[in-house]
N, C-alpha and C positions, 0 to 999 in steps of 0.2 A: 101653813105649810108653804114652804119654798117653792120656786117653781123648779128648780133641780128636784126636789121631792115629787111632786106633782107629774112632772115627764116620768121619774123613774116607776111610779106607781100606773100612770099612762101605759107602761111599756110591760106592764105584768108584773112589775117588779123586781128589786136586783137580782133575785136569784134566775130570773127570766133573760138579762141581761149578761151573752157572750161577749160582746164586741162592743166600742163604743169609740165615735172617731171621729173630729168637728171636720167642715167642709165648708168654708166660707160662710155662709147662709146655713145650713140645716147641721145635723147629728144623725150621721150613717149609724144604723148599727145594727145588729144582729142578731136573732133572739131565737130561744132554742124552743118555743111554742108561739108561733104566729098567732094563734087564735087568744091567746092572751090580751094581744094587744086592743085597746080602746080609744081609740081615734078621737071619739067623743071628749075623755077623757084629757087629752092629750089636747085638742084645741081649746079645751075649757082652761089650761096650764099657758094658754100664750099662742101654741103654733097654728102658723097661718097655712099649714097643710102637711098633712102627711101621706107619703106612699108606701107601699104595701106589695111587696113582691115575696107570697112563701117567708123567711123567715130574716128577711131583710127588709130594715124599716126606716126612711127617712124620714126626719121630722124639721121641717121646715120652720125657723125660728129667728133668720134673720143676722144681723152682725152682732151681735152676741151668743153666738152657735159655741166659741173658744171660753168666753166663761162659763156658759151654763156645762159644757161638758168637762171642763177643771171643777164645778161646784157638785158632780154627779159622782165622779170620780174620786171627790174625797169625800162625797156621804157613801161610797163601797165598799 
């Protein structure tokens, strides 16, 4: 499994996944059931932290934030 596979399954899943949007370092994005999310799962895929605000989720992944979010966005 990819690690764009990996993050998306981290994050509950595409169909869990509204928004999705690179930021230097991390992958802002949005999800329409926060408690989906698996943080666990999500630093076992690479990221060196993630935040957690209600149904906005940063996942902190470093300078390749621009491909892994081009490589998430064409597995959606």
């Amino acid at each position: 499994m990819s690690k764009a596979e990996q993050i998306i399954a981290g994050l509950g899943g595409a169909d869990n996944i509204v928004e999705l949007e690179p930021c230097i370092t991390r992958l802002r994005t949005e999800v329409r059931d926060g408690s989906k999310v698996n943080e666990a799962a999500l630093k076992a895929a690479g990221a060196h932290g993630v935040m957690k605000v209600g149904n906005n989720v940063q996942v902190v992944v470093g300078p390749e934030a621009d491909t892994i979010a081009n490589d998430i966005e064409d597995l959606m």
